[in-house]
N, C-alpha and C positions, 0 to 999 in steps of 0.2 A: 148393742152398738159397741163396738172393737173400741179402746184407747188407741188402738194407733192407725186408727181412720185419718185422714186429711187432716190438715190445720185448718181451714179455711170450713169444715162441718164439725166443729168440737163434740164430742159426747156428753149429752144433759148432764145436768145438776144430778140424776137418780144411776145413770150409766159412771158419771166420774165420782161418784161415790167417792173418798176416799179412805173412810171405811171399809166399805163393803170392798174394796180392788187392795184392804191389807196392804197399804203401803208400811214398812219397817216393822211387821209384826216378824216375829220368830226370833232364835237365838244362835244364829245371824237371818235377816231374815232372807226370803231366796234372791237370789241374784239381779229377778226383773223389779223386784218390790223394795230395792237399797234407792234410797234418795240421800246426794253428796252434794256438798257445799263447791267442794273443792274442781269438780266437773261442771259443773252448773246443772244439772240436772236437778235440783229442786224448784227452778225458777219456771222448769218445763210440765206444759200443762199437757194434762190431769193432776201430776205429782206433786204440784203449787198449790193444789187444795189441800194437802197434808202439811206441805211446807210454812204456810201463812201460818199456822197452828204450832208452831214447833220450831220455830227460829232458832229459841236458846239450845235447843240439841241440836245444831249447826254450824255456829257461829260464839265467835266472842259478844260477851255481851256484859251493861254494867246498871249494876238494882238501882230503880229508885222506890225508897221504902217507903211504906204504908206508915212507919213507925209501929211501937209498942201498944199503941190504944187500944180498945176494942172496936172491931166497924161500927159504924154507923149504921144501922138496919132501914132499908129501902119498902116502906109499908108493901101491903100487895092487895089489889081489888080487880083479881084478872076477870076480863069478860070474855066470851064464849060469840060473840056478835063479829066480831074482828074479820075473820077469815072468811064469812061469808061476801065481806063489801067491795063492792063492783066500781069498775073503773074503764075506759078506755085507752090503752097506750098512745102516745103521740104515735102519728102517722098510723095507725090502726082503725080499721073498722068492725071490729071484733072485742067486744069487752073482756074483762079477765077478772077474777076474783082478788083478793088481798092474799091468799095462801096459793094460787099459782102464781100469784109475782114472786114468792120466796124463791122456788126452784126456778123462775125465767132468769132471775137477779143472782141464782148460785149463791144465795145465803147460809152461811156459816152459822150464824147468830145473830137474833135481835131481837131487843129490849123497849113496847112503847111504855113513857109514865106521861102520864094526865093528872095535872094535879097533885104530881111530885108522888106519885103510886103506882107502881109497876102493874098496867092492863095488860101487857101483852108480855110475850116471852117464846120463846125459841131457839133450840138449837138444829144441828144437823150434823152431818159429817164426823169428824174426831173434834170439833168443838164442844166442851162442855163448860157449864155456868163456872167451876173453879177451873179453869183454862184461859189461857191467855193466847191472843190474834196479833197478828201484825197492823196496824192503825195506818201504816203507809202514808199516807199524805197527809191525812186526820193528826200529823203528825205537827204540820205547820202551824195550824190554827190552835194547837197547845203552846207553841214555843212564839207565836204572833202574840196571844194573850201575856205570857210573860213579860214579852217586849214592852208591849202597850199599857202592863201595870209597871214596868219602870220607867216609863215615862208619866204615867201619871200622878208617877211618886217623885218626879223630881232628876231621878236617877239617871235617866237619858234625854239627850234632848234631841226631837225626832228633828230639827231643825238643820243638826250637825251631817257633816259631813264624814262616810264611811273612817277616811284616813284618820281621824282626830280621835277616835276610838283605836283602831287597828291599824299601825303605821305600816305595817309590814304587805297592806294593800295600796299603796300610792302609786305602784306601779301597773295593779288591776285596771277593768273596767270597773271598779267598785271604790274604788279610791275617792273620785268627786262626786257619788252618787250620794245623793243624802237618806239618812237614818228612813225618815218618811218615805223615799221612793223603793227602799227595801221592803219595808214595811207592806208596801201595797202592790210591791211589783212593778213599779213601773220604769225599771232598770230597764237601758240598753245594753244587750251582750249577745257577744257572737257565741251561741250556745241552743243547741237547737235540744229540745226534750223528748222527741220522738223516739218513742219506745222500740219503734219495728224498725227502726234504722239504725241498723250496727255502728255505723260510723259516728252517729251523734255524739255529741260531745256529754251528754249525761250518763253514756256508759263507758267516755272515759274517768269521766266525778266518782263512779262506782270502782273503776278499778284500782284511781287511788285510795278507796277507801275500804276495799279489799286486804279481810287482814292477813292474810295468807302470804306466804314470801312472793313476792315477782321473780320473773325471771332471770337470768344472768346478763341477758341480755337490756332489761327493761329499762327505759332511762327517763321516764315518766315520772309525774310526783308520785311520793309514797305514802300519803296521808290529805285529809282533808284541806287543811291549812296549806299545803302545797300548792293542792291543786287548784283552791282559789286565787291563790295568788297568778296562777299563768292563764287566767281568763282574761280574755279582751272585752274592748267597747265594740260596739257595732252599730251606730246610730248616736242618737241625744236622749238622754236619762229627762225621764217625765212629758213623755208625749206618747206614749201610749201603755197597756196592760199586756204584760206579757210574763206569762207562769215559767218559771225557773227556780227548782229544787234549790240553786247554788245560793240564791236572794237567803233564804232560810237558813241553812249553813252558816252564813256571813254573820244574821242574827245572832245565832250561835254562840259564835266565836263575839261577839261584842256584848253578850250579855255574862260568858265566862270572865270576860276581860275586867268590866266594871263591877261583877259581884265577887269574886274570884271564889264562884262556884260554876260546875257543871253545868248544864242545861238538864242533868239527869238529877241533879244534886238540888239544881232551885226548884226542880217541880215537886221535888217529896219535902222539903222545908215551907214552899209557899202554901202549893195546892194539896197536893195527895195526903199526904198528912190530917191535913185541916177539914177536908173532905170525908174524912173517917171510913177511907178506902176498903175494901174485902179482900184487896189483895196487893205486893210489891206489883208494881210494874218495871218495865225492862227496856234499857234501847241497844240497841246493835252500838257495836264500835269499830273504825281504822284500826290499824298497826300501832298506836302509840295510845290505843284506849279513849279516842275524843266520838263522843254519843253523837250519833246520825241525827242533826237535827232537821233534817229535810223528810225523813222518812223510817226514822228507822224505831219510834218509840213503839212497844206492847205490854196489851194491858187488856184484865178482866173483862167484861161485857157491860156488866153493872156498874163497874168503877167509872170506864165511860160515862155509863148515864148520871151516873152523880155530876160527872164536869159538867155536863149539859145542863143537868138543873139547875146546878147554881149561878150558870150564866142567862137561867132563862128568870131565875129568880134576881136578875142585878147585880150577881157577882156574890151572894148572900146562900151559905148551906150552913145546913150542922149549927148554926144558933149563932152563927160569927158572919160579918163583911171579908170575904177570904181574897177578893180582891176589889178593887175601887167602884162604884157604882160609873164611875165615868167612864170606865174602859167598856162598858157593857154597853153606851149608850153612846161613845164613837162609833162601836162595830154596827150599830142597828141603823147608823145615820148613814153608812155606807161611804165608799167613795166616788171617784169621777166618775159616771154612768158614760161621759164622752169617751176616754178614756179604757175604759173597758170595751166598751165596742168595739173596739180595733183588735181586740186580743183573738177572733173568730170563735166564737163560740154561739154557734146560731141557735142551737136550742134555750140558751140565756139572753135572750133578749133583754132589756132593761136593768141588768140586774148590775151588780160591781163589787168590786173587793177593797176591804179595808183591815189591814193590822189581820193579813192571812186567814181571813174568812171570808166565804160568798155569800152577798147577801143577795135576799131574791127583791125588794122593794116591792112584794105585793102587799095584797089587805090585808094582809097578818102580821104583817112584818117579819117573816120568817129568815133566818138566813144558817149558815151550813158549813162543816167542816166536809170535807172531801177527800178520798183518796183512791187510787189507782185500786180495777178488780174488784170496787163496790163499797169502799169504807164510805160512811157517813156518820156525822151526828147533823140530825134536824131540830131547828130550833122552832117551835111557832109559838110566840108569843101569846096569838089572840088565841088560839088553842087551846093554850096554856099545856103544851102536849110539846114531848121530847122523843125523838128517835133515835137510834142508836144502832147501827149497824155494822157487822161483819159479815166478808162476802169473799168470794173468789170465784171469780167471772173472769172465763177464759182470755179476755181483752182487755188490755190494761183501759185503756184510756174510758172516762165515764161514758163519752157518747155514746156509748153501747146497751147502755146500761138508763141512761138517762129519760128515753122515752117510755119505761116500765117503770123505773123510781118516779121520778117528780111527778106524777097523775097519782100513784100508787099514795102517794108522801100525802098529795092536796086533799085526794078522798076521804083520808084517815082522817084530816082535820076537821072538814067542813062536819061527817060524821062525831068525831066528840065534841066539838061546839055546839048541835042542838041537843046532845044530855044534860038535864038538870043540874043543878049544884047541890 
């Protein structure tokens, strides 16, 4: 199957290799095989599956550090049962196994632990175990748990209003939106996220935060903080669920304000750190160095699954409370399930978001980070099983993705819940 077949027929997971199609190997490497920042050509799929792997050779980018410790070692009791277990995809009449959903889902890497012990494992591609991915959306639900342990510390009060944190938005749609209606999305804004629509206002959020010079002509914001600021209302803030990158950002910028650290800086002081990480992790930055809290954090495969465990454990890893047991047990109570429903996501029926997590409100109580191209971390409680995943699937948005993941995700569970203890 050619790469530069149709958009609309991608070439599989085993034909976009990106490996095997030598994206940037050589010394230069040939001409069709250069992936640039500065072209957009690394956003362009096939070339995106080298790309998600390889950010910080692209792009400006600022550490958050593992610190000085030695890791934390993640036991291992992998089984061999995994990839045989069957499942049917939504809207499918045709079962599929666990290890042909890796290649339908375009997975990069994933990590299950049952029991806080590494069963499963895999890579693919130019991903490896000491290799760092882009987390993409998985991004929010890092920077929502922050949120939500300063507020549970005191620190914030989700009660407040945007402005009273960040004056310099009174004149946004963000301004009379409260801390809480960020928190859960359910801001009104003239701001549409649609990836395949050039025009959308989320690839004007990118361009301001594009660190590369604009052009002479350009008279657009030139940084994040700009470009928040010239977003409008469009509607009434808390009537209904609606996903916008900008809501997180805004986080961002209000958790820099009150701590007067980073968002890159509190996650290696609070979490990473404490979590006794395997590796720094990294976020993309604007032109004046302020970390993409919308999407832009990366990080290990493992390191991930440490986050996951310790919020499946209560907020509790590494022999320390690393963050509040309360924050762990708002996001599992979910939010407005009314509220969500308006957001259109039909394959999520019942489910809602709370403090930048989706939860699914089944018998598990499971619920989930997310992000464009296949990111997840899966939480199941009743499980007691963590998922963790990196991916690059030709289409951003999950629906694509959705009806091979979430059956794929349930099977896994139902399966290690009848193993003994």
């Amino acid at each position: 199957m050619s790469v530069t077949q149709a958009a609309d027929t991608p070439p599989d997971a085993f034909a976009s290799d990106p490996a095997k199609l030598g994206w940037m190997v050589g010394s230069p490497p040939p001409p069709d095989r250069i992936v640039r920042f500065e072209d957009g050509s690394y956003w362009n799929f096939p070339a995106l599956r080298w790309s998600v792997s390889n950010f910080r050779q692209l792009m400006p980018t600022v550490n958050t550090s593992r610190g000085l410790a030695a890791p934390v070692p993640l036991p291992r009791a992998l089984r061999t049962d995994i990839d045989a277990i069957r499942f049917t995809p939504i809207g499918a009449s045709k079962a599929m196994t666990w290890k042909e959903s890796l290649a339908a889902n375009y997975t990069d890497g994933i990590v299950v632990l049952h029991r806080g012990r590494i069963v499963y494992e895999r890579y693919s591609g130019v991903l490896k175990a000491d290799g760092q991915h882009g987390a993409m959306s998985v991004t929010k639900s890092v920077i929502g748990t922050l949120g939500a342990t300063l507020v549970a510390e005191g620190r914030l009060d989700a009660g407040k209003r945007v402005v009273e944190y960040i004056p310099e938005l009174a004149q946004s749609a963000f301004g009379n939106a409260t801390l809480r209606q960020i928190l859960d999305m359910t801001t009104a804004l003239k701001y549409s996220e649609d990836y395949a629509d050039p025009e959308a206002e989320v690839w004007a959020h990118a361009q301001a935060g594009n660190p590369l010079p604009k052009p002479k002509d350009y008279t657009g914001p030139r940084n994040y903080y700009e470009s928040l600021q010239r977003i409008q209302a469009q509607g009434q803030h808390g009537t209904a669920f609606a996903y916008k990158t900008v809501n997180t950002d805004v986080l961002g910028w209000i958790i820099a304000r009150v701590t007067g650290r980073s968002v890159a800086e509190l996650l290696s002081e609070r979490i990473w750190q404490k979590l006794g990480a395997e590796q720094d992790a990294y976020f993309t930055v604007d032109s004046i160095g302020t970390p993409f809290a919308g999407g832009g954090l990366n990080t290990g495969l493992r390191d991930l699954a440490r986050f996951g465990e310790m919020l499946r454990n209560n907020g509790k890893f590494n022999g320390q409370q690393i963050i509040p047991k309360a924050v762990v047990d708002d996001i599992r109570r979910g939010g407005d399930k009314e509220l969500f429903s308006k957001g259109g996501y039909p394959l999520l029926q019942g489910w809602s978001y709370r403090n930048m997590w989706w939860v699914t409100h089944d018998e598990d109580g499971a619920f989930m980070a997310r992000g464009v191209h296949g990111q997840r971390i899966h939480i199941d409680p009743k499980a007691e099983m963590v998922i963790v995943r990196y991916a690059s699937h030709p289409v951003a948005g999950n629906a694509a993705n959705d009806p091979t993941t979430l059956p794929a995700f349930q099977a896994l569970a139902q399966h290690l819940k009848k193993l003994p203890r």
